[in-house]
N, C-alpha and C positions, 0 to 999 in steps of 0.2 A: 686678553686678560690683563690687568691692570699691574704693574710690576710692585714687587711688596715694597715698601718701605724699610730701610736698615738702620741702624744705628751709624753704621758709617754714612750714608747718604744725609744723614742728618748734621754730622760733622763735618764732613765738605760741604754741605749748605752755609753751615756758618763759619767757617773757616777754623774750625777748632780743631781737637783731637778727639779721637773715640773715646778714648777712657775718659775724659770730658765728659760726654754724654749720658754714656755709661753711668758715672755716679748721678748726674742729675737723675735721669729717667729712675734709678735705684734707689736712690737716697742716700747715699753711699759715701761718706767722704763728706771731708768741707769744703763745700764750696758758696761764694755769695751767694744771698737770695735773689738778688738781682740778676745774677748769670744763670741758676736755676731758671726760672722764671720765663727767661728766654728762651733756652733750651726746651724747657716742655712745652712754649707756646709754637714753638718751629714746629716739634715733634707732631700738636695737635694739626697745625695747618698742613703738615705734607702726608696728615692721614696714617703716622704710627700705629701699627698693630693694637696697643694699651689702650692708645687716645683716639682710636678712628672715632667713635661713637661721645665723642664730647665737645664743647665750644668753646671761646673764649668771651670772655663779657668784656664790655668796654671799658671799664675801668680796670684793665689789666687782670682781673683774676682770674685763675684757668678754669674756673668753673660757674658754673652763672645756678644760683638757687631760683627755683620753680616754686608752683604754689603752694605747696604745703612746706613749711620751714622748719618742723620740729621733728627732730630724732628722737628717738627713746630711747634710753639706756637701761637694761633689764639684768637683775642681778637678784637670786635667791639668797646669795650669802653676802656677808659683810665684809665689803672690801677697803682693809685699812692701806697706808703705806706702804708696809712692808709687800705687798701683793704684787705680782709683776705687773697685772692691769691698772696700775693704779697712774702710773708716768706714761703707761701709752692710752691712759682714757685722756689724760692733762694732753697730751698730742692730739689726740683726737677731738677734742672741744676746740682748742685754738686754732688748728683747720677749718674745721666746721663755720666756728665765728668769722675767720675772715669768708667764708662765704656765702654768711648770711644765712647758714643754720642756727640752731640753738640747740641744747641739749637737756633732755630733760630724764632726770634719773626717778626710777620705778623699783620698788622692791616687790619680791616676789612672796609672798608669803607663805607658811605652811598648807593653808588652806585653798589660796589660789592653787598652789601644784594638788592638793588632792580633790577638790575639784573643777579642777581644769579651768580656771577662769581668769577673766586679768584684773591687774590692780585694780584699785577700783577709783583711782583717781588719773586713768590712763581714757585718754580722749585722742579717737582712732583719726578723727576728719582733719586732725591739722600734722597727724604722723604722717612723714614723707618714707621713714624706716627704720627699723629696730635694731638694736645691736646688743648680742646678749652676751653677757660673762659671768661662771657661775651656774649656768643653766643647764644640766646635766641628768635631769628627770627626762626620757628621751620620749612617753607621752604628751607629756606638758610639751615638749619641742614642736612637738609634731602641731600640736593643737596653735602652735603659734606661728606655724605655715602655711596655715591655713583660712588664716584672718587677710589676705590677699593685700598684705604690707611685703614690701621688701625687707630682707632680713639676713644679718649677718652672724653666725656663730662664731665666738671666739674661743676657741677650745668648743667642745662640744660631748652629746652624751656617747659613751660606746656605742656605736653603727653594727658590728659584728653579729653576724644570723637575724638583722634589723632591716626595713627598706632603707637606705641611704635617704637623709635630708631632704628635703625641695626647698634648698637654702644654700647660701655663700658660705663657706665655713672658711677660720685663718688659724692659724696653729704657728707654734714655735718648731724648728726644727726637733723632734724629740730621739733620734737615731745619732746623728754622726757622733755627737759627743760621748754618747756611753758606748758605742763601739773603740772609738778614739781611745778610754779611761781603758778597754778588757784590754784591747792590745799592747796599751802599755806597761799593763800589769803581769802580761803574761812576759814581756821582755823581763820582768823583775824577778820572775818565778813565782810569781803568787799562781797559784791553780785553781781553791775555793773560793768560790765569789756567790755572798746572797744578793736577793733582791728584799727592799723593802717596801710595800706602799699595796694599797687598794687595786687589782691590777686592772678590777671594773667601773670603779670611781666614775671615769671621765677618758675620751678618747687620748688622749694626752698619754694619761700613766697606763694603759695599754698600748699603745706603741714603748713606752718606755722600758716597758717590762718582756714584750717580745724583741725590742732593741740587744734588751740583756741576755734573750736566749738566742737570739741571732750572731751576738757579738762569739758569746759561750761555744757554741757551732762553728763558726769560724777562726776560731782560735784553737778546735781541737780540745779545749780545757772540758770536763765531765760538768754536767749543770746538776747541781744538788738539788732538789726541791725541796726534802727536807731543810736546808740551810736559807728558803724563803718564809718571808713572813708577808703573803698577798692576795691572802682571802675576805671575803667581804668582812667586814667589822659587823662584831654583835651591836644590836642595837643600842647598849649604853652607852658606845663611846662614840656616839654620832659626832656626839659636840667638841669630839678630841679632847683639849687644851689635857689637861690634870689625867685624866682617867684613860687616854688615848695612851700616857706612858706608861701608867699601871697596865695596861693590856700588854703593852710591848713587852717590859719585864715579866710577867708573866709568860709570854711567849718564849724567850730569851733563856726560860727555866727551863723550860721544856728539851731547849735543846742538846743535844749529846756531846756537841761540841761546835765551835765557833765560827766560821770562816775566817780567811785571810782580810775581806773587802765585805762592805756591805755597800752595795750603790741602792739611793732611798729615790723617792717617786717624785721628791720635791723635798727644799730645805726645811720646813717646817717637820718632817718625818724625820729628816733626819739628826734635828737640833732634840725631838721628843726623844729618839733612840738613845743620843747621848747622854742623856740624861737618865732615862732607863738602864744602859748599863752604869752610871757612876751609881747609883743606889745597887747595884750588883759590883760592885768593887772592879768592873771591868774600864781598861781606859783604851783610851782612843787617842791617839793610834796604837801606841803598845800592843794593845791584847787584840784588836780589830781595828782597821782603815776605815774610815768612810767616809764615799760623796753623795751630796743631795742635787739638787736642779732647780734650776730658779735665777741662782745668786742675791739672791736677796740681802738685804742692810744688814742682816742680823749675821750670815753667813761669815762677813767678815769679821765683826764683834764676838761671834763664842768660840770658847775655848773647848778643843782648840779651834783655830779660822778654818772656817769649812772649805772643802775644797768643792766647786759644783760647778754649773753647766751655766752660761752668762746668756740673758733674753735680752734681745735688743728691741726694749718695750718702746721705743720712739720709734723705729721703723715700721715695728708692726701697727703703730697711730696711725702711720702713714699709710700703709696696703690699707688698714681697716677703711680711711676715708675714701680712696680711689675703688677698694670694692664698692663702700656704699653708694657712692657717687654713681656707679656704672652702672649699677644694678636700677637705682632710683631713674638714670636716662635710658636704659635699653631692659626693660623687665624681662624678654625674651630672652636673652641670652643665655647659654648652658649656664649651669648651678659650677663655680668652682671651688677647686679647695688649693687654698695658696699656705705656703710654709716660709717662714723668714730665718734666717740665719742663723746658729746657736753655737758658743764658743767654749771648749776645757776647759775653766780656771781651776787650775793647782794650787792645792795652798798646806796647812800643816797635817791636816785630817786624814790624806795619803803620804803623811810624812815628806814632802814637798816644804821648802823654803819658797819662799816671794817676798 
């Protein structure tokens, strides 16, 4: 039997150090492209676990593009800047470009998702393989499994009492950090903590919402449900923006009294919240705490500065292309589901200075 390959065998190969390697093969750190480059072409030749199944092309790039060149980028909703996809789709194009893919963006329409069909300016013979964000109708997913293209989920629809995907799927870390926020809250004495957000949405804020009761559980602290707000949305506030904080404040009336924390499902929930309770003369943090998930531009700009959960949207550019890449050279391969790293940032919204 062939002896595996380690991450040290690769650093004694080139006389480096582990943690060398380590951030290359990761993404992890700075280090030159040019020392990268090395390091994952060594990795590829002595047959690394990541990279057994890939080549090198002779003009140095670790990946050599095949016949079909065009990726599809698939998205139901509208993805501005502020959206964490948006700096790991810009990763993910400038990848691709250097090796000889191209990128080509598709929106999904109302219509396509309620009859199941695809854009209609999507031409399947030159898709090498899809990459979806936003796509969280988990029929429509399936029907696009099914079109015998490789395909990668990025967040994806709730799986739960569903067959699992026949698909890659990548996701942000959505646990460590809201476990991280309950227990430091419980050092603080805070006891009541809601949850806010859709908790069926999208597989993302369902982990993030059993996060909160897992964290709740292990902390000992009593989980209120009445003091959540995470049932599906009536259908007028589909479209959020205006009327998704009229819902909130409405909600917010109902209740008999406040929490300590509100941890929200993502910044955007939790920027509408704030706003919903300032038209209820409630402030933040004063009268309720809260963090959102994302980190997003705007997270640092409202008052006050949001305290959330940091997505390292370049790295995950990165897994998104070596998923698609491996999927498009070895289509057998098990279906995986990879998670990228996610960080506390504290800021005034938990009464936190920075």
């Amino acid at each position: 039997m062939a002896k595996r390959v380690t991450i040290q065998d690769i650093a004694d190969a080139l006389g480096i150090s582990r943690n060398t390697v380590s951030k290359a093969i990761n993404n992890n750190g700075s280090l030159a492209e040019s020392t990268r480059q090395k390091i994952l072409q060594k990795a590829i030749q002595m047959g690394y676990k990541q990279f057994s199944y890939m080549e090198i092309d002779p003009q140095h790039h670790l990946f050599k593009a095949k016949d079909k060149t065009g990726i599809a980028f698939f998205s139901s909703s509208f993805i501005n800047e502020s959206h964490f996809s948006s700096p790991m789709m810009d990763r993910v194009e400038k990848e691709l470009s250097d090796l000889n893919y191209h990128l080509d963006i598709y929106r999904i329409s109302k219509d396509n998702l309620k009859n199941k069909t695809l854009p209609p300016s999507f031409r399947p013979e030159n898709c090498a393989a899809i990459i979806c964000v936003e796509v969280f109708d988990y029929d429509y997913s399936v029907m696009l499994t099914e079109q015998d293209i490789p395909i990668l989920f990025v967040d994806s629809p709730v799986e739960i009492g569903q067959a699992p995907l026949k698909a890659d799927k990548l996701y942000m870390n959505n646990t460590d950090g809201i476990l991280e926020l309950i227990a430091i809250m419980k050092q603080r004495g805070v006891k009541e903590i809601g949850f806010v957000g859709e908790m069926m949405h999208c597989q993302s804020f369902c982990e993030r919402y059993l996060a909160f009761r897992n964290g709740m559980h292990l902390s000992g602290l009593p989980i209120h449900d009445e003091l959540c707000i995470c049932e599906e949305l009536p259908k007028q506030t589909e479209d959020k923006g205006i009327l998704y904080q009229d819902y909130l404040e409405k909600k917010l009336r109902a209740l008999d009294h406040l929490p300590e924390l509100f941890i929200c499902a993502n910044d955007f929930i939790a920027i509408d919240l704030i706003q919903a309770m300032k038209a209820l003369n409630i402030k933040a943090p004063d009268d309720v705490m809260i963090c959102g998930f994302d980190d997003s531009s705007e997270a640092r700009i409202v008052t006050p500065p949001l305290s959330s959960i940091h997505i390292h949207s370049q790295s995950m550019g990165v897994s998104a292309v070596s998923l698609l890449l491996s999927r498009i050279k070895e289509p057998s391969l098990d279906y995986r589901s990879l998670y990228v790293e996610t960080n506390l940032v504290l800021r005034e919204s938990t009464k936190d200075t920075y």
